[in-house]
MMTF fields as JSON, N, C-alpha, C and O atoms, coordinates in Angstrom:
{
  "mmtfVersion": "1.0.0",
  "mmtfProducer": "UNKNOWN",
  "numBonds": 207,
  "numAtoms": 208,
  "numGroups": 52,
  "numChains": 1,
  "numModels": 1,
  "chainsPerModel": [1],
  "groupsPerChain": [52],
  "chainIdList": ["A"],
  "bondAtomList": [4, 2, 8, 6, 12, 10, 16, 14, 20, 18, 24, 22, 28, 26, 32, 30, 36, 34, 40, 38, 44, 42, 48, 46, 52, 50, 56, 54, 60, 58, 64, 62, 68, 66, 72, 70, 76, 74, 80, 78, 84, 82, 88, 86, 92, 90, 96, 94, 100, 98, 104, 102, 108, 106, 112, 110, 116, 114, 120, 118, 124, 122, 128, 126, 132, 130, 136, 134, 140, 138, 144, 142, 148, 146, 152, 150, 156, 154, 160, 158, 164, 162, 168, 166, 172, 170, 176, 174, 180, 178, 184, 182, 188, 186, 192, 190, 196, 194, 200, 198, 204, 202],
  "bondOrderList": [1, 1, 1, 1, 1, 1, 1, 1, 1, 1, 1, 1, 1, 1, 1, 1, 1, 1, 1, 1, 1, 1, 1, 1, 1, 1, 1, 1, 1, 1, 1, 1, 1, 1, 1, 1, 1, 1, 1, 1, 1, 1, 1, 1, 1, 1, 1, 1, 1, 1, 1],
  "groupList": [{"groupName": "UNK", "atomNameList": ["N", "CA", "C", "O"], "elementList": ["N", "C", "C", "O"], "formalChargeList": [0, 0, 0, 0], "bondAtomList": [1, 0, 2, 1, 3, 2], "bondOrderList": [1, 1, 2], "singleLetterCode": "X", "chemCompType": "L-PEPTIDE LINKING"}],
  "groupTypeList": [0, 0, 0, 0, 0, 0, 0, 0, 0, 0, 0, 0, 0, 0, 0, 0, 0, 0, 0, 0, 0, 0, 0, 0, 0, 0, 0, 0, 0, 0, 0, 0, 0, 0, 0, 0, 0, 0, 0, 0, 0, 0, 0, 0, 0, 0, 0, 0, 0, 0, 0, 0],
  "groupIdList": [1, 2, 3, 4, 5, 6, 7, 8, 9, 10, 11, 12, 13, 14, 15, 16, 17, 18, 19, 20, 21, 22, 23, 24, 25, 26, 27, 28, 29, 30, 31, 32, 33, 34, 35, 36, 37, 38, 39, 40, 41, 42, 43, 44, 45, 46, 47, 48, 49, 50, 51, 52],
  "secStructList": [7, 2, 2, 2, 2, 2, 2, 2, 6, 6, 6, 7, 1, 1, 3, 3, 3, 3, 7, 7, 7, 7, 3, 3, 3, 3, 3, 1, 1, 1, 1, 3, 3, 3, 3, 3, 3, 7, 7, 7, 3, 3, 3, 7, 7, 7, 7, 7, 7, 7, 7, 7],
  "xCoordList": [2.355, 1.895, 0.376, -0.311, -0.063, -1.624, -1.981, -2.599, -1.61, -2.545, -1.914, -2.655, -1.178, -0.698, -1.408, -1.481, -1.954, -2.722, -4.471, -5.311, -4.594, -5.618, -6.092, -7.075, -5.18, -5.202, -5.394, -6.143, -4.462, -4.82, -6.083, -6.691, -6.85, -8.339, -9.208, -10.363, -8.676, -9.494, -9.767, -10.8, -8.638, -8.889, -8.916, -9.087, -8.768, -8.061, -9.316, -10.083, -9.761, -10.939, -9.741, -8.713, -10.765, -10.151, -8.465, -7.7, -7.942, -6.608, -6.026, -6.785, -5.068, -5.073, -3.394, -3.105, -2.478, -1.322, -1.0, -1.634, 0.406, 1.475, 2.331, 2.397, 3.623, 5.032, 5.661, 4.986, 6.442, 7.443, 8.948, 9.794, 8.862, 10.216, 11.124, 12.115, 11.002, 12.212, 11.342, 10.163, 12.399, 11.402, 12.779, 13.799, 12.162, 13.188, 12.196, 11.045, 13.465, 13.006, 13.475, 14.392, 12.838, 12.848, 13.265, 12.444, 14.033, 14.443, 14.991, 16.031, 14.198, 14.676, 15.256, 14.535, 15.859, 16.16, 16.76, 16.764, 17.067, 17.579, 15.814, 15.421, 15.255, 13.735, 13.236, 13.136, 12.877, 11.956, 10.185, 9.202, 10.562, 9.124, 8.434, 7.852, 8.712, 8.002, 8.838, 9.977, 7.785, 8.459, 7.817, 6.619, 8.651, 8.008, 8.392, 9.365, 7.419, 7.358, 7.454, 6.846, 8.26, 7.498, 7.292, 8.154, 5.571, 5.251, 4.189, 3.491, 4.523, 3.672, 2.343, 2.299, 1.061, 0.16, -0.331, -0.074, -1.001, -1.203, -2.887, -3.492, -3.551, -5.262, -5.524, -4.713, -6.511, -7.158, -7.818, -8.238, -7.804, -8.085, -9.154, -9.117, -10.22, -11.569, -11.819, -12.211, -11.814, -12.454, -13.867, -14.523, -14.559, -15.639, -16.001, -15.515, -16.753, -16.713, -18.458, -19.46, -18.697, -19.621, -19.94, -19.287, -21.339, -21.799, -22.659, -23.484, -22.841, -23.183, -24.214, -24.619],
  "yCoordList": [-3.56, -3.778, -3.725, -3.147, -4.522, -4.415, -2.769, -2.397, -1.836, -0.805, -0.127, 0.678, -0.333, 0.312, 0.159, 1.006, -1.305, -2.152, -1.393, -1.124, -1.21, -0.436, 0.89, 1.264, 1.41, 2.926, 3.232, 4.093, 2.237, 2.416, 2.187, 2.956, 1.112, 0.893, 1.518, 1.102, 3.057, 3.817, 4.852, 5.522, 5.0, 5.566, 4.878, 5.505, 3.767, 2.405, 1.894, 2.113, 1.02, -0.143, -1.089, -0.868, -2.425, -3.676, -3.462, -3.493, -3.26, -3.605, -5.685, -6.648, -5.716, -6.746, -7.439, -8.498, -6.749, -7.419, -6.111, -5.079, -6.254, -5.505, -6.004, -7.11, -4.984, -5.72, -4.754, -3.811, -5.007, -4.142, -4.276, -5.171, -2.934, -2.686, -1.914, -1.409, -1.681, -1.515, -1.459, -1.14, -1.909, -2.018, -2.049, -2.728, -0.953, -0.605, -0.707, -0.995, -0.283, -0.505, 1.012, 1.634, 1.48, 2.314, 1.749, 1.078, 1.869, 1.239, 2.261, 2.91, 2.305, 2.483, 2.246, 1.443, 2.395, 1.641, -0.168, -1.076, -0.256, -1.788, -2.385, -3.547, -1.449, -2.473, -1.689, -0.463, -2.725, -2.443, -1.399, -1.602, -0.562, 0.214, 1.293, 2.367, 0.641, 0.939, 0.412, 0.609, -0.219, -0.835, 0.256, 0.402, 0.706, 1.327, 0.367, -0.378, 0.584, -0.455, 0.971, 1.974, 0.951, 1.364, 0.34, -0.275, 0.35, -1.006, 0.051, 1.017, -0.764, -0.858, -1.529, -2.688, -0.99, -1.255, -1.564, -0.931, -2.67, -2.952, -2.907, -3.22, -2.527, -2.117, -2.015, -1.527, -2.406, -2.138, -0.858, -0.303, -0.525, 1.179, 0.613, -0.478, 1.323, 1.137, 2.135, 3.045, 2.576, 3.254, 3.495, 2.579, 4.82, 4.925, 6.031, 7.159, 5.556, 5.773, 7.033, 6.347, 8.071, 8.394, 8.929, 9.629, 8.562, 8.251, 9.598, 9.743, 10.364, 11.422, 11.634, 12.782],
  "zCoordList": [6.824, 5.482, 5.419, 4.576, 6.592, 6.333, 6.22, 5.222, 7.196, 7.644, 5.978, 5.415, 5.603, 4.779, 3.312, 2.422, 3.334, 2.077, 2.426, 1.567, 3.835, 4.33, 3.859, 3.218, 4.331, 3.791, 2.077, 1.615, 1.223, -0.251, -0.361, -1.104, 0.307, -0.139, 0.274, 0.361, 0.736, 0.964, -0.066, -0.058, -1.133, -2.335, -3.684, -4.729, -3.636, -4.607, -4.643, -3.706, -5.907, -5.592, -6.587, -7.227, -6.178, -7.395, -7.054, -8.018, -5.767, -5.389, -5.833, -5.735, -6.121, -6.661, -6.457, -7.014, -5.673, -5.466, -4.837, -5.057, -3.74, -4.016, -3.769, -3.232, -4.256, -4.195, -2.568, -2.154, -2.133, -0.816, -1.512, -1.523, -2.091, -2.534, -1.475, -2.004, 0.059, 0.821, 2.27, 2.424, 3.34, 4.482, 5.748, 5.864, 6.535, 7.421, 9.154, 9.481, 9.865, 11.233, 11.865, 11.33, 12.919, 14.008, 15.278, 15.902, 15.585, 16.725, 18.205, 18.093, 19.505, 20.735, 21.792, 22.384, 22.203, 23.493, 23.093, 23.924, 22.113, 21.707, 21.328, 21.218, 21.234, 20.67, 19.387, 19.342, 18.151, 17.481, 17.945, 18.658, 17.23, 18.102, 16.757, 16.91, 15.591, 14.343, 12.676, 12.254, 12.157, 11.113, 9.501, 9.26, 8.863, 7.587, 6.504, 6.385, 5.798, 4.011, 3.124, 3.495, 1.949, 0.845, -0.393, -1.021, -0.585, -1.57, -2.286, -1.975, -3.455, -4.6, -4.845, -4.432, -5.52, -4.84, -6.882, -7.906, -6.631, -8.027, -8.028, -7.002, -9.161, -9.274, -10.628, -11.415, -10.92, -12.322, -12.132, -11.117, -13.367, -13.863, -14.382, -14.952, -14.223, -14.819, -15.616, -14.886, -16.989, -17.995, -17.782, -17.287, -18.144, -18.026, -19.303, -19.392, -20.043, -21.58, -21.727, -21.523, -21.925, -22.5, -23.397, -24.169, -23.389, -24.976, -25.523, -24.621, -26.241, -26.388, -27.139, -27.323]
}
């Protein structure tokens, strides 16, 4: 989740919640060896208005 909350704030500003609407496992050999999220990433939209 983090690297994942990571990566949005690399194109995202003013990130502000997310939700994890499904989250699974990879599994080898009887071991966990990668976990995926897909989450929703909540941000304010900033308007930028000009004046002419």
């Amino acid at each position: 989740m983090q690297q994942g909350l990571a990566e949005a704030a690399l194109t995202l500003r003013g990130i502000s919640a997310f939700e994890i609407t499904n989250w699974t496992a990879d599994v080898e050999n009887n071991q966990v060896v990668r976990y995926k999220v897909t989450m929703h990433v909540a941000f304010k939209v900033e308007h930028h208005t000009t004046t002419p």
